[in-house]
LOTI-117944 format. One line per 4 residues: their letters; for each residue x, y, z of N, C-alpha, C. Coordinates in Angstrom, 3 decimals. Layout:
<recs>
A) X:Y:Z:X:Y:Z:X:Y:Z | ...
</recs>
This chain:
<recs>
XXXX) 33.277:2.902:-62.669:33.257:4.341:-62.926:31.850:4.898:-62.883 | 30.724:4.151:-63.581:29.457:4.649:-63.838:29.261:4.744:-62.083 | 29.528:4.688:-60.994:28.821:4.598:-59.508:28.783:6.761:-59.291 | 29.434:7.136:-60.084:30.125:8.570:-59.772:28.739:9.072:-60.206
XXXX) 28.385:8.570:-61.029:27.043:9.366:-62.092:26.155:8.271:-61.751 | 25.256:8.130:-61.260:24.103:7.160:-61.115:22.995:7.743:-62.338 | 22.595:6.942:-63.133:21.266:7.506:-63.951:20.599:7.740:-63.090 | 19.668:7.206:-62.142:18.414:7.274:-61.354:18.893:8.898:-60.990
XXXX) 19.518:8.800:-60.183:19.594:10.312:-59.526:19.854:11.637:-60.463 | 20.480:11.414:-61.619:20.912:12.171:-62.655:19.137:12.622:-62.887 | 18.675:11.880:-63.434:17.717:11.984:-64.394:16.215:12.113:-63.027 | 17.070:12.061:-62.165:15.499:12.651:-61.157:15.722:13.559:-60.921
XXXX) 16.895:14.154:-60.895:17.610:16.059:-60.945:16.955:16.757:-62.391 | 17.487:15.578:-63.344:17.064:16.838:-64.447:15.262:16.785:-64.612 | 14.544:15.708:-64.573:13.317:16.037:-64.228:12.619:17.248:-63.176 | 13.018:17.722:-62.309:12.702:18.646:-61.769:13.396:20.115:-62.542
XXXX) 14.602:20.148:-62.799:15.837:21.012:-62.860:15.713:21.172:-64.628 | 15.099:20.467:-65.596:15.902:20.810:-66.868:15.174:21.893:-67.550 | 15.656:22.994:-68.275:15.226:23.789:-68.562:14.151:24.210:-69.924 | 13.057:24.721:-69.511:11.830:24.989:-70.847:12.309:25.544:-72.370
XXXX) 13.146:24.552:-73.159:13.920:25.158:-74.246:13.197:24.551:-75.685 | 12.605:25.543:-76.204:12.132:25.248:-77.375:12.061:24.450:-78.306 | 13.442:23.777:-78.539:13.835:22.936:-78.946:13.525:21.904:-78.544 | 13.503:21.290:-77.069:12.978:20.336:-76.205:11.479:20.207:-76.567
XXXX) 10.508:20.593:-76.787:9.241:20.376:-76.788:9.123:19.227:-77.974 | 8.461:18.581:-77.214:8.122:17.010:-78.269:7.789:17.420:-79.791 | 7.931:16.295:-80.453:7.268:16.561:-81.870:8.726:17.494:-82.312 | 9.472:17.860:-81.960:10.306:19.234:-82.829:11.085:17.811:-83.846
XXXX) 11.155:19.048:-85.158:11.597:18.120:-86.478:13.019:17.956:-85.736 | 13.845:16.979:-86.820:15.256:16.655:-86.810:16.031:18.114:-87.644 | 15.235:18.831:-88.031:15.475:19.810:-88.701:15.751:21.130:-87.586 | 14.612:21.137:-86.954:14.680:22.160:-86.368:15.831:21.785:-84.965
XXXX) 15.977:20.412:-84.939:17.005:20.441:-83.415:18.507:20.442:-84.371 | 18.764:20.209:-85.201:19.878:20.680:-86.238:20.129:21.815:-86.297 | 19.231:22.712:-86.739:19.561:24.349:-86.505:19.571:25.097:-85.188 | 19.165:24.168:-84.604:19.440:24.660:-82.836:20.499:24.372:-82.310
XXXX) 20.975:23.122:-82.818:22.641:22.398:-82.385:23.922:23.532:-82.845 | 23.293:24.008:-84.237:24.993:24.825:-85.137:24.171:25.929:-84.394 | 23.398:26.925:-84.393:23.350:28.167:-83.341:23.857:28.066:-81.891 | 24.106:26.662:-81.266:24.389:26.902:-79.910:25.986:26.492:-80.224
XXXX) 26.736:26.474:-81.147:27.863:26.027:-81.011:28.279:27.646:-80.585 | 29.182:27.626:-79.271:29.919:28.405:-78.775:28.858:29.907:-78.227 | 27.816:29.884:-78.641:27.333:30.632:-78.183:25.964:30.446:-77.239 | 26.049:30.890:-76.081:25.177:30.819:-75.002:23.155:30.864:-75.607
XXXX) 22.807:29.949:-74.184:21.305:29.762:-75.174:20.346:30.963:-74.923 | 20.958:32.092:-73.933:20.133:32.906:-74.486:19.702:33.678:-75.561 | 21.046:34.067:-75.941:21.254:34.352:-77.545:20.437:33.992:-78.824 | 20.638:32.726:-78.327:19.717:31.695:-79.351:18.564:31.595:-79.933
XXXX) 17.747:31.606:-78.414:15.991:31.338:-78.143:15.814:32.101:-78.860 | 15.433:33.607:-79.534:14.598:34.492:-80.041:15.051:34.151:-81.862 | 16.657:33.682:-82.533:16.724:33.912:-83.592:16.807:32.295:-83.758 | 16.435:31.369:-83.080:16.224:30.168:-83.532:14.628:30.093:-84.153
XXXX) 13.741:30.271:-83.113:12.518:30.763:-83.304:11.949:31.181:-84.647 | 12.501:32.590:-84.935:12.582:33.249:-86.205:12.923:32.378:-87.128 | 14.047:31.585:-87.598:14.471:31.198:-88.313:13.573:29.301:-88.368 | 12.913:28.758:-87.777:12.487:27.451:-87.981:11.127:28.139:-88.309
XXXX) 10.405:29.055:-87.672:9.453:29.430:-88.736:9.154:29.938:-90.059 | 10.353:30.800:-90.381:11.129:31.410:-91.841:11.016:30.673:-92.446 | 12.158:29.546:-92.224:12.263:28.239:-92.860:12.113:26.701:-91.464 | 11.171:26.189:-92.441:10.899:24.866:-91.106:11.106:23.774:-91.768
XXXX) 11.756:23.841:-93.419:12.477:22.585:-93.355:13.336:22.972:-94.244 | 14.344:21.996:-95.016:15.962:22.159:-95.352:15.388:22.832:-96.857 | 14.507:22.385:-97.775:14.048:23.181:-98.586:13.768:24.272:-99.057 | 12.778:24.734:-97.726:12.689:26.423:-97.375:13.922:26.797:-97.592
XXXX) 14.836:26.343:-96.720:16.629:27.498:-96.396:16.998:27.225:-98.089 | 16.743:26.296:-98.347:17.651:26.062:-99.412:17.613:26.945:-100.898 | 15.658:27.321:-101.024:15.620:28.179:-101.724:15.524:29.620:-101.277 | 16.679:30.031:-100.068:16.943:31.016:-100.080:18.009:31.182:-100.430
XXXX) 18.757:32.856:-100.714:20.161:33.184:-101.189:21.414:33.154:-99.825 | 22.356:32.637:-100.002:23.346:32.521:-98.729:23.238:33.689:-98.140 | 22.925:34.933:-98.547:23.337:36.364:-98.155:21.745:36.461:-97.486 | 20.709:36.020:-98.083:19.343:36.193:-97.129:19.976:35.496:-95.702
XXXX) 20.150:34.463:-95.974:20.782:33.433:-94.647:21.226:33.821:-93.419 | 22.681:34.639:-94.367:23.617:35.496:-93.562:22.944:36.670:-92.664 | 22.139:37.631:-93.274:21.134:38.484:-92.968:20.056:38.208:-91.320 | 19.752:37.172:-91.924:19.361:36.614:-90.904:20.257:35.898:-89.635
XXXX) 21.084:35.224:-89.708:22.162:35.236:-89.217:22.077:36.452:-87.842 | 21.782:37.279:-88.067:22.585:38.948:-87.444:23.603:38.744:-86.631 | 23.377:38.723:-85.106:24.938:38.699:-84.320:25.208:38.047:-83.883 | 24.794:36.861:-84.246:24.929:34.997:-83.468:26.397:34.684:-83.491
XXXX) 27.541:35.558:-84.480:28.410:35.336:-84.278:29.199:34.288:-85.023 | 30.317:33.814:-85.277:31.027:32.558:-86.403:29.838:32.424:-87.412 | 29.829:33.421:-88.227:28.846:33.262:-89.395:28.895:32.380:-90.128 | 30.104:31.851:-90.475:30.590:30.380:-91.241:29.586:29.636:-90.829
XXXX) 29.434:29.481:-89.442:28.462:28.602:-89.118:26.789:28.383:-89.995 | 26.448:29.709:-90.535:25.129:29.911:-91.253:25.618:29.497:-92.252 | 26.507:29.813:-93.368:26.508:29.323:-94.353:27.025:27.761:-94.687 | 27.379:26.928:-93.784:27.088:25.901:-93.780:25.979:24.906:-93.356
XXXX) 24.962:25.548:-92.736:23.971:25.222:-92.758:22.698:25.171:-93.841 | 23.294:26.483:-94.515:23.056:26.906:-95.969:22.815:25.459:-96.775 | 24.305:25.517:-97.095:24.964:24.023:-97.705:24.371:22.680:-97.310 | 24.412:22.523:-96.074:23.480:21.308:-95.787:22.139:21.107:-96.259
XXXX) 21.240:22.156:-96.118:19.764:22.519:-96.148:19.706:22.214:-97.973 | 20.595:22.438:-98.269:20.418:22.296:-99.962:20.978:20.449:-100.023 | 21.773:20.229:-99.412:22.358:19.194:-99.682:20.537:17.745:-99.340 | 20.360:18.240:-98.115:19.144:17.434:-97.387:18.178:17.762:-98.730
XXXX) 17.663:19.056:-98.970:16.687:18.800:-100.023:16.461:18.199:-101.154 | 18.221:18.435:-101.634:18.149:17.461:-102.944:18.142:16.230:-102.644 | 19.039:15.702:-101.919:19.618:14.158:-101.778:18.964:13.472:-100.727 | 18.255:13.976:-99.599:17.601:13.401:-98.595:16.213:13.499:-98.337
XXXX) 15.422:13.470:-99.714:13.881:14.073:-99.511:13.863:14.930:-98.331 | 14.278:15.762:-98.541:13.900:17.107:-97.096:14.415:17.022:-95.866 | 14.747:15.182:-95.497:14.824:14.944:-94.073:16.422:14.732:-93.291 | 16.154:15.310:-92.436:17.345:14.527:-91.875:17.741:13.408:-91.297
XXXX) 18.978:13.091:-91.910:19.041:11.458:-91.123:19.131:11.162:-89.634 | 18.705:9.838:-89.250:18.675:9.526:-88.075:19.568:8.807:-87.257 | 20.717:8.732:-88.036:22.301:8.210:-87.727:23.129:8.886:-87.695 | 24.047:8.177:-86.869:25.165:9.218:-87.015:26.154:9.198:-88.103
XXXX) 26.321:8.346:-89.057:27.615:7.979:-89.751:27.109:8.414:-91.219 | 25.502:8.539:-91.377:24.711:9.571:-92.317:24.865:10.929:-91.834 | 24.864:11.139:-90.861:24.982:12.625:-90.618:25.951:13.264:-91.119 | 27.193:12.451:-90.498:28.500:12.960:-90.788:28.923:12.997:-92.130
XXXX) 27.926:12.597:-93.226:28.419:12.669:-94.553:27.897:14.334:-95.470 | 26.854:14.371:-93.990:26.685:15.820:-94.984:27.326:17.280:-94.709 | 27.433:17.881:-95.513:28.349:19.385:-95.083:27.799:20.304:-94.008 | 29.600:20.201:-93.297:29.363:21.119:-92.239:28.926:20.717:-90.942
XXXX) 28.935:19.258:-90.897:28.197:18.311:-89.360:29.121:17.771:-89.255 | 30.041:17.911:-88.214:31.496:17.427:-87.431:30.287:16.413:-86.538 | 31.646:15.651:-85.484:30.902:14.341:-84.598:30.196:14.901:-83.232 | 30.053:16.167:-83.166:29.597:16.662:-81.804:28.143:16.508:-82.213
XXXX) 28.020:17.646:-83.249:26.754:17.787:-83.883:25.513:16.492:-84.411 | 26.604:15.727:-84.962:25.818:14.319:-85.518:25.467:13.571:-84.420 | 25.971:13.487:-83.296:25.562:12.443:-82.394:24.354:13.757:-81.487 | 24.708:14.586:-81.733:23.765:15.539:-80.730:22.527:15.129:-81.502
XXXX) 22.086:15.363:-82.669:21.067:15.429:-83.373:20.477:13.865:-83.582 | 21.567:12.626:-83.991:20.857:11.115:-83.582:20.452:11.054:-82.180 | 20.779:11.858:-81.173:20.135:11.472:-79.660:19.369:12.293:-79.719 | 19.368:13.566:-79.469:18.102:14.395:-79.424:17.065:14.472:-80.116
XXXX) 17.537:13.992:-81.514:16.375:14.088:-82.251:15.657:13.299:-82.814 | 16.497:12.194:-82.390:16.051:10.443:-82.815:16.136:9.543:-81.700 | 15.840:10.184:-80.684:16.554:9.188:-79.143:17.313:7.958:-79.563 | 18.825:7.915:-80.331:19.395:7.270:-80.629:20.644:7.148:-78.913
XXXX) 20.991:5.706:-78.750:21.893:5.863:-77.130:23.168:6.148:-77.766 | 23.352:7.203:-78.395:24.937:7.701:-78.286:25.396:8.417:-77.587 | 26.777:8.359:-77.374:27.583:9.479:-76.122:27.506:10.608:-76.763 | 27.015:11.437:-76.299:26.828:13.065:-76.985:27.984:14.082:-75.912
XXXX) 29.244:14.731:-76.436:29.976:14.945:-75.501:30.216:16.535:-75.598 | 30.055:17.774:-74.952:30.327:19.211:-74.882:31.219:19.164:-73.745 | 31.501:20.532:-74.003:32.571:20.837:-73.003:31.681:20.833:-71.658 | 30.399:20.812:-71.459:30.052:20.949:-70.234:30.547:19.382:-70.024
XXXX) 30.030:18.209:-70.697:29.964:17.015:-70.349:31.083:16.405:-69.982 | 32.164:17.080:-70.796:33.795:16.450:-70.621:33.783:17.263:-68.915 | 33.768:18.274:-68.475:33.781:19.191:-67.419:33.389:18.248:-66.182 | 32.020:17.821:-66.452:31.140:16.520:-65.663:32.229:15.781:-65.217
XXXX) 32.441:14.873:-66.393:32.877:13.866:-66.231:34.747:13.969:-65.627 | 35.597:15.049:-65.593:36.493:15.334:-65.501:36.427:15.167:-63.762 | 35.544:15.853:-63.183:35.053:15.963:-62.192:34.604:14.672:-60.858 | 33.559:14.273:-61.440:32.576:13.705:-61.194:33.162:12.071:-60.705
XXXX) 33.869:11.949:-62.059:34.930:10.172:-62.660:36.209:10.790:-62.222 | 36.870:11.730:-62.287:38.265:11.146:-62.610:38.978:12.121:-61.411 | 38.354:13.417:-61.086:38.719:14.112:-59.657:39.423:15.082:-60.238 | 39.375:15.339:-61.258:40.379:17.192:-61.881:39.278:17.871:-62.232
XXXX) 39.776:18.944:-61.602:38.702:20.331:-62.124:38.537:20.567:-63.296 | 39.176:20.653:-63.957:39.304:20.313:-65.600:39.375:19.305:-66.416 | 38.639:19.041:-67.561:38.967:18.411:-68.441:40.325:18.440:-69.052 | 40.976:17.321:-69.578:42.369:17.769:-70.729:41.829:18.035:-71.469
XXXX) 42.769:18.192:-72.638:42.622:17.860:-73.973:41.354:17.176:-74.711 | 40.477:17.734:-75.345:39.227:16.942:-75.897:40.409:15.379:-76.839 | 39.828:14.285:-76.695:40.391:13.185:-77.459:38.808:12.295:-76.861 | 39.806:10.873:-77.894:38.584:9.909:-78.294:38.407:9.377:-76.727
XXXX) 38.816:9.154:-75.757:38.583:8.890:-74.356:37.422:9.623:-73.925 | 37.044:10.944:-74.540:35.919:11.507:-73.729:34.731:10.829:-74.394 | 34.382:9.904:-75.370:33.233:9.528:-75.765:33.525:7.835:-75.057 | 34.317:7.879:-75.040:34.781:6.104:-74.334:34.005:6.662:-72.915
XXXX) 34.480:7.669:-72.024:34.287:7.663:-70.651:32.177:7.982:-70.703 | 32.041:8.779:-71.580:30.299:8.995:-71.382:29.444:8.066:-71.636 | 30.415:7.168:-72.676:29.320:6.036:-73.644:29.580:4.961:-71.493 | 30.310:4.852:-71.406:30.367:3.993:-70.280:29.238:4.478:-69.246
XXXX) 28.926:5.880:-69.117:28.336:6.117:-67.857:26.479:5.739:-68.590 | 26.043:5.341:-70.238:25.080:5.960:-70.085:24.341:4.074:-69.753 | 23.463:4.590:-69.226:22.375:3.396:-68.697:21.709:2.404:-68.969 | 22.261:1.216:-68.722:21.410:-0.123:-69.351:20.684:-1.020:-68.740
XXXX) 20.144:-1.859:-69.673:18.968:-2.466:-69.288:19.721:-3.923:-68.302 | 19.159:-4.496:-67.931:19.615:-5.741:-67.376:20.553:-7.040:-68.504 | 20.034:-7.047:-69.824:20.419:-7.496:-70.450:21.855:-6.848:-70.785 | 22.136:-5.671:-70.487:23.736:-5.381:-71.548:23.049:-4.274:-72.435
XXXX) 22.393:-4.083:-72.638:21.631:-3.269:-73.824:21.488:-1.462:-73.095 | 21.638:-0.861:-73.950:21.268:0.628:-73.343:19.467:0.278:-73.513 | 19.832:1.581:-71.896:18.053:1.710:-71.598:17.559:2.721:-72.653 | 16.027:2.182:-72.238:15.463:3.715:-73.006:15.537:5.098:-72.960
XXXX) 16.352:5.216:-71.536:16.514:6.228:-70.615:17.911:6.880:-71.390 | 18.657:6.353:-71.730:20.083:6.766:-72.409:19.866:8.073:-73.273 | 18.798:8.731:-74.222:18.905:9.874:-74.553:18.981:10.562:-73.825 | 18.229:10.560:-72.611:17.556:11.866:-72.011:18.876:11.541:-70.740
XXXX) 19.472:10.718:-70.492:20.961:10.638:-69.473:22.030:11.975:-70.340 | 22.174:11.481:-71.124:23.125:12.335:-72.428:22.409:13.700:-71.971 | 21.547:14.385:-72.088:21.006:15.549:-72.292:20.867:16.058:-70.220 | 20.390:15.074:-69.379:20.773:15.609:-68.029:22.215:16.176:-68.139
XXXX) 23.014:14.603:-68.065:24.549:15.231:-68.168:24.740:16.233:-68.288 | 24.584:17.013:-69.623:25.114:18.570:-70.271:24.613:19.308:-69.515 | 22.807:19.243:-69.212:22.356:20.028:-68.061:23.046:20.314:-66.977 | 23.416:19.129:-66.305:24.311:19.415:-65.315:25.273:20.385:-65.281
XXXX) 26.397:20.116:-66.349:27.502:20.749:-66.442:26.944:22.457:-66.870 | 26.183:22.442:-67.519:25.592:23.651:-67.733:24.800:24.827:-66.649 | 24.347:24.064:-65.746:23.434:24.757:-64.407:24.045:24.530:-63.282 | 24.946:23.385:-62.814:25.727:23.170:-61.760:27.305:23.308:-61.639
XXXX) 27.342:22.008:-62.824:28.822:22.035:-62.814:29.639:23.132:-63.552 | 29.666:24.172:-63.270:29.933:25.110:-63.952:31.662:25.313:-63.842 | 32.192:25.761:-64.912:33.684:26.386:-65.299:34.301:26.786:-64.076 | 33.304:28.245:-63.757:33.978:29.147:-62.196:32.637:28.874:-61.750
XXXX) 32.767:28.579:-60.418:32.050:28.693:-58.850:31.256:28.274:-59.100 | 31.389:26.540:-59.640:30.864:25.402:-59.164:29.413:25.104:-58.006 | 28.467:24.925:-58.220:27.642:25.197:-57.094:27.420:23.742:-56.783 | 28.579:23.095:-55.781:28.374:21.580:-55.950:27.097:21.748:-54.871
XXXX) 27.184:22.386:-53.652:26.103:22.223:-52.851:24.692:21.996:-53.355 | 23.867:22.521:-54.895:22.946:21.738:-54.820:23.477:20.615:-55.928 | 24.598:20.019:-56.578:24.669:19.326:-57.155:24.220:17.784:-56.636 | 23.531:17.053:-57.535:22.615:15.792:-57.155:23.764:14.215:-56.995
XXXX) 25.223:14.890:-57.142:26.354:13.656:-57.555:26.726:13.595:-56.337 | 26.599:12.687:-55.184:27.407:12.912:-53.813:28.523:11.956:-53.856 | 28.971:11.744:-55.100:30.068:10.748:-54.690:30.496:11.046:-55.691 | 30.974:12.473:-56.191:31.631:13.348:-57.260:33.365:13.018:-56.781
XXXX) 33.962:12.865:-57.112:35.548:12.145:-56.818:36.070:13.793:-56.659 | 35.955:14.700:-57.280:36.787:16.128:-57.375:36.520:16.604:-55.720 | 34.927:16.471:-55.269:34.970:16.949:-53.657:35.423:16.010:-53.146 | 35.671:15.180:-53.171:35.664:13.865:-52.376:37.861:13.948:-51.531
XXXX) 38.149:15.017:-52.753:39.183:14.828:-52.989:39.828:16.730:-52.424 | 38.532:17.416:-52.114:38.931:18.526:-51.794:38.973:19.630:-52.870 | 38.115:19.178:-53.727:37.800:20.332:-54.829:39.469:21.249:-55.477 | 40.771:19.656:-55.526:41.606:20.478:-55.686:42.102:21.344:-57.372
XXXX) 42.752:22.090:-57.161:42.775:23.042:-58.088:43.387:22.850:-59.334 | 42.832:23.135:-60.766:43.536:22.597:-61.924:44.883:23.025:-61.689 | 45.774:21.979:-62.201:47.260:22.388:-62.196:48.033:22.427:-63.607 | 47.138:22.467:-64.601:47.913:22.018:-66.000:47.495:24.283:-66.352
XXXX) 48.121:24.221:-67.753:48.015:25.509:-68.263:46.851:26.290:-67.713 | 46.920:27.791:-67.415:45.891:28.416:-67.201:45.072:28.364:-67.949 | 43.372:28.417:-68.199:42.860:28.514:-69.099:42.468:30.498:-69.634 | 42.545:30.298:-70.958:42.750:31.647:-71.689:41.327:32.277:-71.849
XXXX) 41.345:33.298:-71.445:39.849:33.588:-71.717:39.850:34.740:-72.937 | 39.034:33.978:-74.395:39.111:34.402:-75.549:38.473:36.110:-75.387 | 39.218:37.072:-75.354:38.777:38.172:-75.633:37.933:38.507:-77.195 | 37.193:39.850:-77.112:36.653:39.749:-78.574:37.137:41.550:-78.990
XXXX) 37.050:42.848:-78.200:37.298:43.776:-78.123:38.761:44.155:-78.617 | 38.462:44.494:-80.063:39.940:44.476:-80.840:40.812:43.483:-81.793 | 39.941:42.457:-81.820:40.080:41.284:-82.765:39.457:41.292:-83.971 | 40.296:40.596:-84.973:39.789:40.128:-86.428:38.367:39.495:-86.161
XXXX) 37.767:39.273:-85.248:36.962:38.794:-85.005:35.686:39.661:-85.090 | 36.118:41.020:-84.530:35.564:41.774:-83.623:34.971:43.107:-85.369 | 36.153:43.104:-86.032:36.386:43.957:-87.479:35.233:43.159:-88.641 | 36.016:41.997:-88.335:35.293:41.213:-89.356:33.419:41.613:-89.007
XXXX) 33.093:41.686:-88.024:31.797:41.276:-87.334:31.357:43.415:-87.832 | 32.074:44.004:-87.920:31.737:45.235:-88.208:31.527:45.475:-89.555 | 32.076:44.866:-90.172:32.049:45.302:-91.981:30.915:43.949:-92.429 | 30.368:43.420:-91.936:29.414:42.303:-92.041:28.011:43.296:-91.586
XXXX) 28.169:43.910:-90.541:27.376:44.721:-90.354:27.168:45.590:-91.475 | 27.818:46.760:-91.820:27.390:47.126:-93.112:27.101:46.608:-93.842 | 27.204:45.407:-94.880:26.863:44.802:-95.560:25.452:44.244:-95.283 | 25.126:43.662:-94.341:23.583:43.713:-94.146:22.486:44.434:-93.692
XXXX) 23.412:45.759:-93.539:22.538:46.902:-92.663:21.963:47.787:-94.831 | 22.668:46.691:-95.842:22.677:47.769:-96.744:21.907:46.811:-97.908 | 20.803:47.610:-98.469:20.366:46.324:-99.270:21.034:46.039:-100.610 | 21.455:47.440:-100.981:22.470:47.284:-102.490:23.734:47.106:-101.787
XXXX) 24.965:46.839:-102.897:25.914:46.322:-102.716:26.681:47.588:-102.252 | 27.918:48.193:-101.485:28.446:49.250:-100.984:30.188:49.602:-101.457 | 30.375:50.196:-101.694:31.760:50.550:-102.442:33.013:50.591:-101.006 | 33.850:50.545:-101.120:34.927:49.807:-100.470:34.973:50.830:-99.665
XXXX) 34.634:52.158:-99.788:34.854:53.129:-98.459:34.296:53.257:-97.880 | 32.673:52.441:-97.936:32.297:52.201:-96.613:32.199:51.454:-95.698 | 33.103:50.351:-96.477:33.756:49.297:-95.536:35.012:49.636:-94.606 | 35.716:50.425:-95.014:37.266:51.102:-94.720:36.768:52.174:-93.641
XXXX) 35.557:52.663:-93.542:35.094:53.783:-92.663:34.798:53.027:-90.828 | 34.606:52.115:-91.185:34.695:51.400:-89.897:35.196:50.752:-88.879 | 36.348:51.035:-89.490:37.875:50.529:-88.983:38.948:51.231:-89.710 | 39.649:52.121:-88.604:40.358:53.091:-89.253:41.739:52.980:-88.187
XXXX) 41.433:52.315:-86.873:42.215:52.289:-86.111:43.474:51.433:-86.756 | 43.567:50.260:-87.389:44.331:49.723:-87.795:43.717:49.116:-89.324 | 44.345:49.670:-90.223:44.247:49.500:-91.982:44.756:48.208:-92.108 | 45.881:47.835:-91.657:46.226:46.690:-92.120:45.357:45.564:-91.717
XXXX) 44.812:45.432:-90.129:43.806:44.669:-89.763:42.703:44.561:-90.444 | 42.210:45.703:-90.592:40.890:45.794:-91.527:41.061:45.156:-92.942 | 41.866:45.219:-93.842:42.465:44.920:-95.004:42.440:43.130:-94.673 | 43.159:42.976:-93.498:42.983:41.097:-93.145:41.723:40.499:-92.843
XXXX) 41.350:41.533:-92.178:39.893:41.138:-92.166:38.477:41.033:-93.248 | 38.585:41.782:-93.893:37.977:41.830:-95.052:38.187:40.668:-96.258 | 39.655:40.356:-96.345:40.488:39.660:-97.226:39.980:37.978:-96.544 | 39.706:37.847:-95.111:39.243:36.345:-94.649:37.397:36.128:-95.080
XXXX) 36.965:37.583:-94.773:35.912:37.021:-95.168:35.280:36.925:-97.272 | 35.976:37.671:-97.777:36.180:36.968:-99.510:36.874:35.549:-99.065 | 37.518:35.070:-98.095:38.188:33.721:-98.564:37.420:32.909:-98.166 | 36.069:33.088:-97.397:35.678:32.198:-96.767:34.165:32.064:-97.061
XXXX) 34.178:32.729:-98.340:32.966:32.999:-99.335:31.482:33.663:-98.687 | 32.137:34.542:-97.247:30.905:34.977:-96.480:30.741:36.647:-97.598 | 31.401:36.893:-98.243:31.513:38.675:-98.868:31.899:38.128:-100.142 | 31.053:38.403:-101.229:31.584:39.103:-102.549:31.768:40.400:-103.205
XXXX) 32.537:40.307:-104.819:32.577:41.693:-104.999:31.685:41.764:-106.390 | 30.996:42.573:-106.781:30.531:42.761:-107.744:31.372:43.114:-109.279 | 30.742:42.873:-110.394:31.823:43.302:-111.378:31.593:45.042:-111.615 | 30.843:45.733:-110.864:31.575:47.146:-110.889:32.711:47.256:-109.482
XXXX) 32.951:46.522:-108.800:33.866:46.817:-107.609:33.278:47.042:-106.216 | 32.317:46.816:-106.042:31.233:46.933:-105.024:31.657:45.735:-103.943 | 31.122:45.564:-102.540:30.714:44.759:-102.096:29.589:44.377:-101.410 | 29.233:43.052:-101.446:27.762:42.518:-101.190:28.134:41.447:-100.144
XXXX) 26.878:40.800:-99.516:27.086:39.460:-98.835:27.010:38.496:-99.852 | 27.175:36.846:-99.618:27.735:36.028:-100.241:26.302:35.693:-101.322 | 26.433:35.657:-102.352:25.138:35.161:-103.209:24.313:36.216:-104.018 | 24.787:37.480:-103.593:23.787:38.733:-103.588:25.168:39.396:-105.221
XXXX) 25.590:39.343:-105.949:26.548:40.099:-106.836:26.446:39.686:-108.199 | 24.946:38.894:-108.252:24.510:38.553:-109.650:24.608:39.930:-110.695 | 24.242:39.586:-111.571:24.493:40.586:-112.952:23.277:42.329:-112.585 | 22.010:42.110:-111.523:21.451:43.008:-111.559:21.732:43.361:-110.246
XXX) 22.491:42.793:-109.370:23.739:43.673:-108.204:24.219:44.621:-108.709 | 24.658:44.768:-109.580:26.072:45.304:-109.879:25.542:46.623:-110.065 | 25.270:47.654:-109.013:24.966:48.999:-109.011:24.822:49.447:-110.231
</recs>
């Protein structure tokens, strides 16, 4: 299988081809490629670059975040989007300061013990940030490899096969042993799928894989379910992300009608929406009836 993906050629593509990302520059803490990993979940890296930046200088290690308030966090946060995502980083940053002298671990099976680091994240951060040889797998990489190995335009179903099929492609030494080369294979890969192998209109022509099984085979067309393309215009998603706005556009806490003023098109939505984010401890209410972001409704909140 590994003949589909050659390291040599992979990694002489991404040497010319991989992109100047902040995060990438040597020396960056395990800290700072952690808060770069949960900001890029689902959201594109342009987005990223300017409030990653901000935020590893704000705070540049788990301490800093930690003695801030979830609602400073959130604040900062602004439109990166799945805010959950900040306040579990929150949680971690406190968890690392108390229990991990400041640092983050350099394993994966430590990683995964602390809050809010699923197995994408933990192995992203032992390879990237510890050149540890684990299979590090995104949807670009499953995409790759769907491609590249197996000849469908699509990936299935994410399952435990997609870390079986990457851990196989990444590169070893003569002995049996992964090379030294195995972080930076993991990180071409995604490149790839990210700059070439793309979702729609594929640019195999400059792709560096000439013995990609999907052309080989006539670039034929996924045949399983259409894939859904997540709208945001009119979603709980979309409400929620508006009354979050007030709340940080406001430095005291704001009374319920000016949350209700921003969504008028549908009450009951707004009402669900509001009601997920109290459940999900991103909004509190004060004991005069107010609302604040999460952390901010102490006793001298309370208007």
């Amino acid at each position: 299988m590994s003949s589909s993906v050659p390291p040599t050629t992979l990694l002489g593509w991404f040497d010319v081809h991989e992109r100047d990302l902040p995060w990438r520059e040597p020396g960056r803490s395990g800290w700072e490629i952690l808060v770069s990993e949960i900001m890029l979940q689902q959201t594109p890296v342009a987005r990223v670059l300017g409030p990653w930046s901000e935020w590893v200088r704000r705070w540049p290690t788990p301490s800093a975040m930690a003695a801030a308030s979830p609602g400073e966090v959130l604040r900062a946060w602004g439109k990166l989007g799945y805010p959950r995502r900040a306040l579990r980083l929150h949680g971690c940053a406190q968890v690392l300061a108390a229990d991990y002298d400041d640092m983050v671990p350099d394993d994966v099976a430590t990683l995964l013990e602390l809050p809010g680091i699923g197995d994408y994240t933990a192995r992203a951060v032992a390879c990237f940030a510890y050149g540890r040889a684990v299979p590090v797998v995104d949807t670009n990489v499953r995409r790759v490899i769907a491609r590249a190995v197996h000849g469908r335009a699509e990936p299935g179903n994410p399952s435990r096969r997609d870390l079986d099929d990457a851990e196989v492609l990444l590169p070893r030494s003569a002995d049996g042993s992964y090379s030294a080369d195995a972080p930076r294979f993991s990180a071409a890969l995604m490149e790839l799928g990210a700059l070439v192998c793309t979702a729609r209109n594929p640019a195999c022509e400059n792709c560096p894989l000439t013995d990609c099984r999907w052309v080989r085979r006539g670039r034929p067309a996924h045949t399983g379910p259409a894939r859904t393309v997540q709208k945001f215009a009119g979603t709980d998603r979309q409400v929620r992300g508006l009354l979050l706005d007030v709340l940080r556009g406001s430095a005291d806490p704001v009374p319920r009608g000016s949350l209700d003023a921003v969504w008028t098109t549908d009450v009951a939505q707004r009402d669900r929406a509001l009601d997920s984010l109290l459940s999900d401890g991103l909004v509190e209410t004060t004991g005069s009836g107010l609302f604040c972001l999460a952390g901010e409704a102490g006793p001298d909140r309370e208007g």
